[in-house]
C-alpha positions in Angstrom: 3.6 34.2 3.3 4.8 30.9 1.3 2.5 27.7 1.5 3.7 24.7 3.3 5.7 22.7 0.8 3.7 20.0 0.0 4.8 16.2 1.3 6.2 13.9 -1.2 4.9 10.9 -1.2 7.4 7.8 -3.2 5.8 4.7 -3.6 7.9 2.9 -1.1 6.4 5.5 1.3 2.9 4.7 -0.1 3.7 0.9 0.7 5.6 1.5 3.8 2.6 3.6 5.5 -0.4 0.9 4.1 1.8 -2.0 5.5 2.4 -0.3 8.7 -1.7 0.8 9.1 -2.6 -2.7 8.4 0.1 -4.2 10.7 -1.6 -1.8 13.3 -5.0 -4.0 12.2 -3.9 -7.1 13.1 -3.3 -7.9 9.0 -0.3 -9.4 8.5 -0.3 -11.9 5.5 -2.0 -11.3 1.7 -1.8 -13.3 -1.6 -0.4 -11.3 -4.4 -1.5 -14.3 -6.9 -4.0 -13.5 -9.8 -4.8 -9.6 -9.5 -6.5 -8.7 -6.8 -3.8 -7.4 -4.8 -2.6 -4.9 -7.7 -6.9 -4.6 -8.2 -7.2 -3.1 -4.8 -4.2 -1.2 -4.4 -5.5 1.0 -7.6 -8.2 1.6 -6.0 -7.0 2.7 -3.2 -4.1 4.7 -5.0 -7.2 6.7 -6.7 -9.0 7.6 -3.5 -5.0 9.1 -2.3 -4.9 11.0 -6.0 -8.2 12.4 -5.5 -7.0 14.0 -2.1 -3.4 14.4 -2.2 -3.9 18.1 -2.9 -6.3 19.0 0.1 -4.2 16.4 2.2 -0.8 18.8 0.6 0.7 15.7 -0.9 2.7 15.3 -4.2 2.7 11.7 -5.9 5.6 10.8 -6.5 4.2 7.7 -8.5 1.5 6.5 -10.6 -0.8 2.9 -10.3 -1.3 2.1 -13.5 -2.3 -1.5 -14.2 -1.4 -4.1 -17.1 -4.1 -4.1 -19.8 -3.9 -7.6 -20.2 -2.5 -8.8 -17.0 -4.1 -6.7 -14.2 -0.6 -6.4 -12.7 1.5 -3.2 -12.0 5.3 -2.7 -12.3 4.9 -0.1 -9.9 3.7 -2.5 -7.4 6.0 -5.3 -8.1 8.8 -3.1 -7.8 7.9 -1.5 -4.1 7.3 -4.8 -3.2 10.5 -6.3 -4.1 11.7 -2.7 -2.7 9.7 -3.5 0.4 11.0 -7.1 0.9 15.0 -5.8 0.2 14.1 -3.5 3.2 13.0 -6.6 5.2 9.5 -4.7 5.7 7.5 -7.8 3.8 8.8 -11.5 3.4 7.3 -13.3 0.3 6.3 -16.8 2.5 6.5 -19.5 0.1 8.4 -20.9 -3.0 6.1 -19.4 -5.5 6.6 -15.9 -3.7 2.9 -15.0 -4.1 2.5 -14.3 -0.8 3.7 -12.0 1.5 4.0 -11.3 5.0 4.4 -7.8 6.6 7.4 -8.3 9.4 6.9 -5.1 11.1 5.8 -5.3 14.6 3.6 -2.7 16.4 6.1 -0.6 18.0 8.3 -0.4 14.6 5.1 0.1 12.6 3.7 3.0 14.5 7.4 5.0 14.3 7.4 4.7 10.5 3.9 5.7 10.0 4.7 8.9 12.6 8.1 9.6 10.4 6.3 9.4 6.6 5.0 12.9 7.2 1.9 11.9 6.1 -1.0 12.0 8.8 -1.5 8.7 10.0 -5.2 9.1 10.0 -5.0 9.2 5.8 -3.1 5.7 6.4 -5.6 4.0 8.5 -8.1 5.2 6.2 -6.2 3.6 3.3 -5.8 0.6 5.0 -9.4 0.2 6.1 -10.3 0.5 2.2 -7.8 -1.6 1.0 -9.0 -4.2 3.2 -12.5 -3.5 2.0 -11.6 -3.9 -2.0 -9.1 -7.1 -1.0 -12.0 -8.6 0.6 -14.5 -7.7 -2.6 -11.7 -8.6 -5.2 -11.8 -12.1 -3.4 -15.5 -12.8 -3.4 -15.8 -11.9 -6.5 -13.4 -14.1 -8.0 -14.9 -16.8 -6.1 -18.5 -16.3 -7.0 
């Protein structure tokens, strides 16, 4: 008897299930200026590598933040992939924020077709909410 092949997860998945799970939260609209964004989506990215094996997932992607900077190419890139796909909008002239279009409906049919158990992006969601919040106090304290 084979094991279950495990799921692999992209990082336009990865984006597409946290922006559907936070849609489902009534959180729509995040600033992607300094790093906080990129900040709490490695965090969050190392809570899902810590249990894609148990959760039978293969990363299909890595997080790995600027040295310098803060900021992640594979972020910027699934966002830009994310806003080609009309799943974000980047709101104003600067494009430093951004706006998840989905609506309810569409959001809970792409988080039931990921393969992924929806539960693992709700749980996501809820910390990435948690770090986006810290990462903004603590740049303004």
């Amino acid at each position: 008897m084979s094991a279950e092949e495990p799921v692999r997860l992209t990082a336009n998945d990865f984006f597409l299930g946290l922006f559907a799970a936070l849609k489902l939260r009534g959180q729509s609209l995040f600033s992607i200026r300094a790093d906080r964004f990129d900040a709490a989506i490695k965090d969050i990215y190392d809570h899902l590598e810590a249990e894609a094996e148990e959760a039978n997932i293969e990363l299909r992607f890595r997080v790995r933040p600027h040295s310098m900077y803060g900021d992640s190419r594979t972020v910027r890139r699934a966002l830009t992939a994310a806003a080609q796909r009309r799943i974000i909008s980047f709101d104003n002239p600067e494009y430093l924020d951004i706006r998840i279009q989905l609506d309810e409906s569409d959001a809970e049919r792409k988080l039931e077709r990921l393969g992924v158990p929806p539960a693992l992006f709700d749980e996501l969601a809820d910390q990435f909410i948690d770090a986006y919040r810290q990462r903004r106090e603590t740049l303004a304290g």
